[in-house]
N, C-alpha and C positions, 0 to 999 in steps of 0.2 A: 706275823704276829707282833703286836706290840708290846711290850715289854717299860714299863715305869720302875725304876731301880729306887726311884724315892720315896715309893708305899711300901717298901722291902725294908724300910730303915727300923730302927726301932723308934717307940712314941716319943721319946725325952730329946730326940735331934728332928724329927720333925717339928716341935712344938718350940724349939730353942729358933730354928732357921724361921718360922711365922713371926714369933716374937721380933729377928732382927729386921724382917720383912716392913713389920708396923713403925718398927723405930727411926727408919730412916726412908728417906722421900727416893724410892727407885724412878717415880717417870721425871724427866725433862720439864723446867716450868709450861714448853708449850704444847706436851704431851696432859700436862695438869690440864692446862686450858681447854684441851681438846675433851678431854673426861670430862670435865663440868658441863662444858656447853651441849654433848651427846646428854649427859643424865636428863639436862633441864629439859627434853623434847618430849613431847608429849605422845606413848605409846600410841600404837605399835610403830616401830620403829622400821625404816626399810631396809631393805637385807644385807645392804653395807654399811651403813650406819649400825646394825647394830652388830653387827661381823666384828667391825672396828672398834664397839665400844666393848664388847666380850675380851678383847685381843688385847687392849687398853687395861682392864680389871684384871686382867689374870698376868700382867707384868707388875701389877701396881701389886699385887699380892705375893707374888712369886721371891723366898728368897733368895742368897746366893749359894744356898746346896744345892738347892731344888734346880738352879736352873742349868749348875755343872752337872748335875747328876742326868739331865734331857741332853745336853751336848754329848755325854759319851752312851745315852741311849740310843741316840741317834745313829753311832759310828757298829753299834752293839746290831741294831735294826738291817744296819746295809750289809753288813756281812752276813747276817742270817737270811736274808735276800741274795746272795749271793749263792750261797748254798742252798737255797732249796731251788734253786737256778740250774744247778750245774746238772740234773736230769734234765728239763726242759731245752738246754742247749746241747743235748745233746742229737736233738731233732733238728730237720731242718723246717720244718712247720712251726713250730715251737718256739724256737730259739734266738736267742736276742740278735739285733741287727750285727752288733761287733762281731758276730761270730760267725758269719754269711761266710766270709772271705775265707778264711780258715777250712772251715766244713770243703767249700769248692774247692783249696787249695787241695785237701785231704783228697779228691775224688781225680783230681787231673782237670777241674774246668778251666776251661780257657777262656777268657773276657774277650768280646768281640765291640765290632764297634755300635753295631744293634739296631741299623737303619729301619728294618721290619719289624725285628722280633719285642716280645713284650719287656718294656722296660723297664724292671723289677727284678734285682739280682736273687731274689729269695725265689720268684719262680721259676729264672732260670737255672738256679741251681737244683731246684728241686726235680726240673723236669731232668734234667742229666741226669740224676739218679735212675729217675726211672726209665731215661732213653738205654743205661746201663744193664737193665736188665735185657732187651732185647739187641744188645748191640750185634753189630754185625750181618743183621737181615738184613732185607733191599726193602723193607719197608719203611724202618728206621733212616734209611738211606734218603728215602723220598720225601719222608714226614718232615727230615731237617731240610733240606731243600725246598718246602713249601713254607715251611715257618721264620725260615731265615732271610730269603728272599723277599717273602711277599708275592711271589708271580707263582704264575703255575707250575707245577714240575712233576715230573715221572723219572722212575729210577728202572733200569734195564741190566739184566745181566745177561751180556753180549753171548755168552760162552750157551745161553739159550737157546739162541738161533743160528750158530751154527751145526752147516750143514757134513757132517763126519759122522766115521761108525762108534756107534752108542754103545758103550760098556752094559751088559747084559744086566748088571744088576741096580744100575739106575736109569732106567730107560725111557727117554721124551718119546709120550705117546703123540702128542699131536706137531712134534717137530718130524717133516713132511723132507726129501729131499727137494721133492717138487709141491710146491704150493699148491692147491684145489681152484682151478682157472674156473671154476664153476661159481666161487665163491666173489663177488667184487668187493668184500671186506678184504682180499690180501692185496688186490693191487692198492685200492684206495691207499691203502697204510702204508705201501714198499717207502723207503727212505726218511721215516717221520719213527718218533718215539714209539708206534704202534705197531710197527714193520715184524709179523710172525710169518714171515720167509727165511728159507733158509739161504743162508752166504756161504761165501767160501773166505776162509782165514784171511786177515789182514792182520800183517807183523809188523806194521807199524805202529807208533804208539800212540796213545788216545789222549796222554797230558797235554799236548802242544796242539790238540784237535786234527791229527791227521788219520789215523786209524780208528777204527769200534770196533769190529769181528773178534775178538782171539780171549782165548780162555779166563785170564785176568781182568778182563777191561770191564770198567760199569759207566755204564751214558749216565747222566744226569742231563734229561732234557728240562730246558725253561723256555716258559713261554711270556715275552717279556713286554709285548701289546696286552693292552687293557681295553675291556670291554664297556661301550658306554652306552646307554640306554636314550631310545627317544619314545615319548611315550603319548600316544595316538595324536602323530602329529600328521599332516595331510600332505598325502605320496605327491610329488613333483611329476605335471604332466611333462609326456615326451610324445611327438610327434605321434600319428596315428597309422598302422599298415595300411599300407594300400593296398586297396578293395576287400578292406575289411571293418566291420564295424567293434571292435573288440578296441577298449581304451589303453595306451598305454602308460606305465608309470614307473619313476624312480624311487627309490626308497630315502637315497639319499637328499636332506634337503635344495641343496645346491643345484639338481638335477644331472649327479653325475654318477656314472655308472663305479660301483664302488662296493666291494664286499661284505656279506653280512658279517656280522659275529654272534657265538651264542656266549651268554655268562657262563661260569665255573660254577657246577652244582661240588657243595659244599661234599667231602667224604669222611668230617664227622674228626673229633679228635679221642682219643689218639686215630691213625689210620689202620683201618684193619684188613683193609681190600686193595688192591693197585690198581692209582689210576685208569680210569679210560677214559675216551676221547668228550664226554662231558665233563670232566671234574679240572679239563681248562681249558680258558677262551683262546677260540680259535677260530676260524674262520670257519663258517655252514658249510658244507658241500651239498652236492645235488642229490647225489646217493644217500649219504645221510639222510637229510630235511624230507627225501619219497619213504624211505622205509619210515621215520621215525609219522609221517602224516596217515601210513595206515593202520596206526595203532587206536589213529581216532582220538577221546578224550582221553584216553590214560598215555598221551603222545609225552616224549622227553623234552624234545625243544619246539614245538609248537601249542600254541594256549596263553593263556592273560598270566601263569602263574613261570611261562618258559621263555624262549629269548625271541620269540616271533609269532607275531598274532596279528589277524588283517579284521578290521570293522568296516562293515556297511552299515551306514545309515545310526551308528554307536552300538550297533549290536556283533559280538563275534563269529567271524564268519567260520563256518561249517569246514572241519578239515578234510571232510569228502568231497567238499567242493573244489578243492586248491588242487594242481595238477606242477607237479614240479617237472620242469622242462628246461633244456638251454635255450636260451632267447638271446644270443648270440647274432650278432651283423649290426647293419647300419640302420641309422635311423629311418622307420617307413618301410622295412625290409624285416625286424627279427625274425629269427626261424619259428618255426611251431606254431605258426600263429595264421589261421582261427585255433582255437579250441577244437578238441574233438567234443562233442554230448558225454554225458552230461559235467562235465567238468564247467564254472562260471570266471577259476580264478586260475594262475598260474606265475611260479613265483619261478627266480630263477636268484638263488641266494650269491651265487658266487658273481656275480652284476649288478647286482642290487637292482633286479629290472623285475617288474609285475604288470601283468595283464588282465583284463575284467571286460568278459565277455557278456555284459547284463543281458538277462532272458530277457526284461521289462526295461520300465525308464532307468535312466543310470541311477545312482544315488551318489553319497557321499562317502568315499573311501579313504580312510586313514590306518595307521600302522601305528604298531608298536616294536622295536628291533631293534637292536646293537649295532654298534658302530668301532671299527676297532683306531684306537690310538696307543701313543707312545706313552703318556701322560695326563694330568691332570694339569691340563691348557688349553686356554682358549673356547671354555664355557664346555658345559657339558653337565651331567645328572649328579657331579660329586657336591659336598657339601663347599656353601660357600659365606653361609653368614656370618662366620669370621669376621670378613672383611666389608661388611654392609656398616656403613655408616650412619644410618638412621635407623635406627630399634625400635621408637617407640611407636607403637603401631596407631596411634591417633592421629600420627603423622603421615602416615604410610598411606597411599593413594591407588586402591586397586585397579586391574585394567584386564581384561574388557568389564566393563559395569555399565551398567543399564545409563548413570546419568552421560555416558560420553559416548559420544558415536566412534569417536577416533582417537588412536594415540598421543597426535595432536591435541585434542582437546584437552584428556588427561594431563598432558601437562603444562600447559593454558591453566588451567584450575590448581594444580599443583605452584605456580608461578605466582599465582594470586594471595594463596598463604605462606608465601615466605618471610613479608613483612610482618605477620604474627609471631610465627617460630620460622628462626635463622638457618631450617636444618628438613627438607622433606622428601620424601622418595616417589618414586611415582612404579611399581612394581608389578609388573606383567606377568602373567600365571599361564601354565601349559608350554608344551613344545612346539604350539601350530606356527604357523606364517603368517606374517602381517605385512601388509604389502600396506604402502607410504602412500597415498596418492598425491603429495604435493609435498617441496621440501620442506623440512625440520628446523623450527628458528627457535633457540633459548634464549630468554635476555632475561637476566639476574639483576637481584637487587643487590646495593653493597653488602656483603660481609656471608651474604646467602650462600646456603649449601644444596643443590639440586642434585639427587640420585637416581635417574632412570635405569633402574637394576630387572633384570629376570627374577623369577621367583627360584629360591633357594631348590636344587635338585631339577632345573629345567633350564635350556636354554632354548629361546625363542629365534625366529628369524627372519631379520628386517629385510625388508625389499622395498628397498628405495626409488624414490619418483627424482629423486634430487638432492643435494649434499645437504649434511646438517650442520645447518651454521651455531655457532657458541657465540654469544657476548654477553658483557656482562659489566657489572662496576668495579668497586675496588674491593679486593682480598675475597670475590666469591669465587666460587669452585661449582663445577660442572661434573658428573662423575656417570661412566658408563660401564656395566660390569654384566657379564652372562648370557649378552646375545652373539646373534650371528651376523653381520650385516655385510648385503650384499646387493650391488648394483642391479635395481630390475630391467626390463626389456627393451626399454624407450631411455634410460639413461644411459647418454655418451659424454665421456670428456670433453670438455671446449679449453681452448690455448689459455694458458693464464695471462691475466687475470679473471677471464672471463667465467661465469659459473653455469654449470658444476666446476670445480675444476680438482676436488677429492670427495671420501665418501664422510669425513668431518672436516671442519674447516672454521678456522677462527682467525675472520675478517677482520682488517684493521681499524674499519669504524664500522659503528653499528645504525641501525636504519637511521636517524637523524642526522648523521653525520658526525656524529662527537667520536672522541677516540675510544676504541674497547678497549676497556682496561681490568681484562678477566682476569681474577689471579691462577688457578689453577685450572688443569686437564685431563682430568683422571680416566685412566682405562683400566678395566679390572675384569680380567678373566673374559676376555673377548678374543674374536676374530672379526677384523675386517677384510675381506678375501684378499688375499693380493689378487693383481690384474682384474679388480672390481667385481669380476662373476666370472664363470666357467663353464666352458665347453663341455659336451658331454664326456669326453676321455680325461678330464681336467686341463684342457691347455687354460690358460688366464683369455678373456675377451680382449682386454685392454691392458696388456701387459707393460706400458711406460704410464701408468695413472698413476702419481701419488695415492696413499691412503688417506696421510692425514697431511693439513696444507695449517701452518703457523703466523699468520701475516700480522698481529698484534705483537710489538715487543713485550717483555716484560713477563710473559705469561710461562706459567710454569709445566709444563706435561709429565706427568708420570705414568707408567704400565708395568704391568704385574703379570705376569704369566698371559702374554697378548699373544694374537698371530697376528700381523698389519703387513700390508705395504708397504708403499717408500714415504719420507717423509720428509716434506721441507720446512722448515724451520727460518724465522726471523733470526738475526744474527745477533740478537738482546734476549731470544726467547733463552730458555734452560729446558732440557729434554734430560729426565732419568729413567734407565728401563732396568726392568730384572727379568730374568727369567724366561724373557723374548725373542720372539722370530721376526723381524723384518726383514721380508723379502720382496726385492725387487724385480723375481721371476726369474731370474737371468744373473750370471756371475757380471756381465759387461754392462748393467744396468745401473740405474743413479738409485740406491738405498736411502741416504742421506745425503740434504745437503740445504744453501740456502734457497731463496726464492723465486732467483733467475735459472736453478736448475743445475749450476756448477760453480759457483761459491759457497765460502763454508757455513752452514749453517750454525745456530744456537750451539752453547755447550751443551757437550753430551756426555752424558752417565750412565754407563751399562755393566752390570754386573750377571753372568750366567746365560748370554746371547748367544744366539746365532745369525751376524747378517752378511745375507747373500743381496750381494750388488758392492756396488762401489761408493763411499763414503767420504765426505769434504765436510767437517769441524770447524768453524773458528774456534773452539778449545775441546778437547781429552782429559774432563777434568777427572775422570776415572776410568779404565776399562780391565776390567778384568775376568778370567776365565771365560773368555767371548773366542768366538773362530767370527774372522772378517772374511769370508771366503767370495771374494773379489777379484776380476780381470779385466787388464786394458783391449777391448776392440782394438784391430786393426786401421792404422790411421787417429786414433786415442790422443786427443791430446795435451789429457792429462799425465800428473809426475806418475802416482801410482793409485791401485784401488783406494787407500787408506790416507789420507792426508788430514793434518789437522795442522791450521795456520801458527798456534803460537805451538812453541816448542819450549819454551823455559816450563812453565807451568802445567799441572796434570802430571798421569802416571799411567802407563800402558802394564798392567802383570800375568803375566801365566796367562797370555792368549795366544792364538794362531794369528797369522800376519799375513798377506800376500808379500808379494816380493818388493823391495824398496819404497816400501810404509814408509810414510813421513811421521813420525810423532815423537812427543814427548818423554822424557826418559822412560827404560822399559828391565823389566826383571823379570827375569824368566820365560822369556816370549820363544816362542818357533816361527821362524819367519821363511815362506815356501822357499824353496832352491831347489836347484835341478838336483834328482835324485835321493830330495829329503823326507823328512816325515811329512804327511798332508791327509787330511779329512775324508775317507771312505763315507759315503751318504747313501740308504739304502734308495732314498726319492730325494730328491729337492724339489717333486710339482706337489703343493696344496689339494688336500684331498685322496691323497694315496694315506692308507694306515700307517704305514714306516715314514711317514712326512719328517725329512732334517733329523734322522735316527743314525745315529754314528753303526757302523758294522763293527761286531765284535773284533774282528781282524784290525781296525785300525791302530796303527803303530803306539807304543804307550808313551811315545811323547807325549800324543793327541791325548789318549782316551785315558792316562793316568797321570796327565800335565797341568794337569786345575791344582789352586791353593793347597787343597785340602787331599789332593793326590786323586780325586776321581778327574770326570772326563769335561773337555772344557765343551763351550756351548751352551744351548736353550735347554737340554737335558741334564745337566748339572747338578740341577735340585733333587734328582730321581736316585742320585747317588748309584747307581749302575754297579759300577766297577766297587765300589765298601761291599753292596748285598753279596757280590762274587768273591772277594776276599772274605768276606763272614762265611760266608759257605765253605770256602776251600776250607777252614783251620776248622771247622764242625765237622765236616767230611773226613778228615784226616783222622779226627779221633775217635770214629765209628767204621772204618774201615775193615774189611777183613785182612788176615796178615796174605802178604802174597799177591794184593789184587791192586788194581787202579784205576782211578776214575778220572773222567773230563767231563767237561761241562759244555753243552750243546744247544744254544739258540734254537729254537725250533718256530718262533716267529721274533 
């Protein structure tokens, strides 16, 4: 409420303070000037103008009671705002920001560091109240573990399953001594979050992860693979059984046998129900995907709305027609295969292998299904226009479109208007395959910026007839971001310099002969396979190919959450990477280096890496939170995996090292030794879901030895080990008294 103390006065000091008002000149002479020159405008005035001339009148009028008298109205005003305050802050919906902190100190909350959780201390405080009333359930237990995280999680209390005599007057009806061998829901689940078998006591203990059975103990399982969607892109043919006419297919693009995953069906907030084996991504099983298909249309993970669904011809195929089976063996050999009648289709989730038995002419068969990774790397269904450098869409060049036959051409025609606007994208839509039929040549104008990006939520996947050459003039930039690109059937490496001789490659001169003088390299949110393509088991085809090959000095490369190859580098060029996996397939392989294949290449800058092979620098002008996980062959005759030629200049911090690294000064590094800390990898081959995933068990050099106290490497950014400290200090405060929890990987 406002309150004017100066209409409280009486009439004879009002009329005395106007009086002194008129007498003497209150505004400034160029406050005068500014009065005159507003009055002389000719109505209506606009709304600062006359804001300002209002503002101007009523100082020029104002005496000096009147205007002490608004100064300690003012101080009269905040206080009684203050007080009619002090109920609303007494809520925490309510209540003013200063008193968040207070309110949480009042309740016991504990500030976390809050990599998942919502960032907004007002709703974290608030939901603690309310986590308050329910504390102590195992719901509560799971709800904070999905929210704090971000990954999946189920909460268990161990003292459930086992197998002892049950006090008469609380008694587990369905805790069985012997499990129902009738039922294939209890093996399926024995050793997984799901496991309603009974055990026998384990006195060990569950904080350190070596016990679960015993009366106190509560699992917190996480599932800490992400599920990533491909969305009706077309099944990768695989060899055909012999003497049978039934087609067969991978699901995986790459053509490699490779397990499904289903997404996490949401369980709603708050949680009311515990988890079950849909509500986190995890791997299909066969049992599962048969029972859930003869549900038909009302199916859980099959359908266009669930995590698997096959198209003939763009139409969804019939779930009575899908026959799930293990298709298991070699290629030209899988088991089960013909079909029995009347089944057409048959999937085998845990292979990523389908078969299509057509009554009639074949048609066109595509999929839609998950794919499980570690992260948000190396292109896939997450959002990425973030980092898209061309926005406006009159610039924007779509692909496939009627006027272009081929990708080529798109950006042929995209090349052509760059001299217009300095800045143009050329942006590919859907998950399908596009297969190259002749190599990839860009040539840029000065100053131009070319973007051949995927469309935001898809990653497409190139199949190459032949390397993609970059050239360019001065200060353009080339940028490739969201596909998958991979060596197709007919291309093989040839010796350098001869071409192909990587899957990008920026030549030292360009078709005339003048020197390329590209400025930049961009990779964003790609995979170039290492070893060019892969086997069906994922071995690499061509596991000593370079990825990317640098032969123009000068030129700048940068990647951003990449998978690539190895990478040779001019000794002028500069190589920056974050967030990346360069693998050379092999710890005794060349990662990095220069031209000839073992001098040191370009400087290099990597911050949140993981690279596997061996690495030669002419400079380290940064590296940090990287694992070099690197070995000298037999007969080797290099100094070590890690070498970088200058040594004054640059800084090596908080990374893993092979043994007798050559570099630069270093703080805080672990460098391997017999019996030291060193890098547990769940895979090191491209193409397994754990691909370059540290094991929880790795030593906390490793996996708590980064800057920022999480884990060093290409997973860095994931912050792993913060979601697991934020968990532990939530957990702690919702605990029951007497009981204990660990926390449990469960992919």
């Amino acid at each position: 409420m406002s309150l004017d103390l100066f209409q409280l006065l009486p009439a004879v000091y009002k009329i005395r303070d106007a009086e002194l008002a008129a007498a003497k000149p209150l505004l400034t002479p160029a406050e005068a000037a500014e009065q005159a020159s507003l009055r002389a405008l000719t109505p209506p005035l606009s709304a600062d103008d006359q804001a300002r001339l209002d503002e101007l009148e009523a100082k020029a009028s104002r005496g000096p009671l009147e205007s002490l008298l608004r100064v300690i109205g003012e101080q009269i005003e905040a206080v009684s705002y203050d007080l009619d305050r002090l109920y609303d802050d007494q809520f925490i919906e309510t209540c003013a920001p200063w008193v968040i902190p207070y309110i949480g100190d009042l309740i016991g909350y504990q500030s976390i560091a809050g990599v998942a959780a919502v960032d907004d201390p007002r709703a974290e405080v608030a939901n603690t109240i309310a986590m308050r009333r329910r504390k102590g359930t195992i719901l509560v237990l799971e709800e904070l573990a999905r929210d704090v995280t971000g990954w999946g999680a189920h909460a268990v209390e161990f003292f459930q399953t086992l197998g002892d005599t049950q006090y008469l007057n609380h008694i587990r009806a369905r805790n069985f001594y012997a499990p129902d061998l009738r039922d294939w829901r209890v093996g399926a689940h024995v050793g997984t979050a799901f496991d309603r078998a009974s055990h026998r006591v384990d006195v060990r203990r569950i904080g350190p992860r070596r016990g679960r059975y015993n009366i106190q103990n509560i699992g917190v399982f996480l599932w800490t693979l992400g599920a990533y969607g491909v969305s009706r892109a077309s099944l990768a043919a695989a060899p055909a059984n012999a003497g049978s006419s039934a087609l067969s297919f991978r699901f995986h693009p790459l053509g490699i046998d490779a397990p499904l995953f289903h997404r996490a069906i949401s369980q709603g907030d708050p949680i009311e129900a515990a988890a079950t084996p849909a509500n986190v991504p995890d791997r299909l099983k066969r049992r599962v995907l048969c029972e859930d298909l003869k549900t038909g249309v009302g199916a859980e993970f099959y359908g266009e709305t669930g995590s698997l669904v096959l198209y003939l011809n763009g139409e969804p195929v019939d779930p009575y027609q899908i026959r799930v089976a293990n298709l298991s063996g070699a290629d030209s050999a899988w088991a089960n295969v013909p079909l029995p009648a009347p089944f057409e289709f048959a999937v085998d989730p845990e292979l990523g292998r389908c078969v299509h038995q057509p009554a009639g002419a074949a048609g066109a068969l595509t999929a839609s299904c998950f794919l499980g990774f570690n992260a948000a790397m190396g292109g896939g269904d997450y959002a990425r226009s973030g980092d898209f450098a061309v926005t406006d869409p009159a610039w924007i060049v779509p692909f496939p479109d009627p006027r272009f036959a081929t990708l080529a051409d798109a950006l042929a025609f995209a090349e052509g208007l760059l001299p217009e606007h300095g800045s143009v994208a050329v942006e590919v839509l859907g998950d399908g395959a596009l297969a190259l039929a002749a190599p990839l040549s860009v040539s840029l104008s000065a100053g131009a910026t070319l973007e051949l990006r995927a469309a935001d939520g898809s990653r497409p996947t190139l199949w190459l007839d032949g390397e993609i050459a970059v050239v360019g003039a001065e200060l353009s930039t080339f940028i490739l971001n969201g596909f998958l690109i991979v060596a197709g059937p007919a291309m093989a490496p040839a010796a350098f310099p001869a071409s192909p001789a990587a899957l990008v490659r920026v030549p030292a001169l360009d078709a005339s002969g003048a020197f390329n003088v590209l400025g930049a390299l961009q990779f964003v949110d790609c995979t170039l396979t290492p070893g060019w393509s892969l086997q069906p088991d994922a071995t690499p085809v061509h596991p000593q190919a370079p990825g990317v090959i640098v032969e123009a000095p000068g030129v700048s490369v940068t990647g951003r959450r990449v998978i690539l190859g190895a990478i040779a580098a001019h000794p002028l060029a500069t190589v920056n990477l974050a967030d990346c996996i360069v693998d050379a397939t092999d710890r005794t392989g060349v990662a990095y280096c220069g031209l000839d294949g073992a001098s040191g290449g370009g400087a290099l800058t990597a911050e949140g890496c993981t690279i596997v092979g061996k690495l030669h620098a002419s400079l380290i002008t940064l590296a940090s939170d990287c694992i070099f996980w690197s070995a000298l062959a037999k007969g080797d005759s290099a100094v070590s995996g890690l070498v970088a030629d200058r040594r004054q200049e640059g800084c090596v911090r908080f990374s893993f090292l092979p043994v007798g690294a050559v570099t630069p000064r270093r703080f805080e590094c672990v460098e391997l030794a017999l019996a030291s800390a060193q890098p547990l990898f769940f895979s090191l081959r491209y193409g397994h879901p754990d691909y370059a995933k540290l094991i929880a068990s790795t030593p906390d050099a490793i996996r708590r030895g980064a800057s920022d106290g999480g884990e060093m490497g290409a997973f860095h950014f994931v912050q792993a080990v913060q979601r697991e400290t934020d968990l532990a200090i939530r957990l702690t405060e919702y605990l029951p008294v007497g009981m204990e929890f660990g926390l449990i990987h469960q992919t």
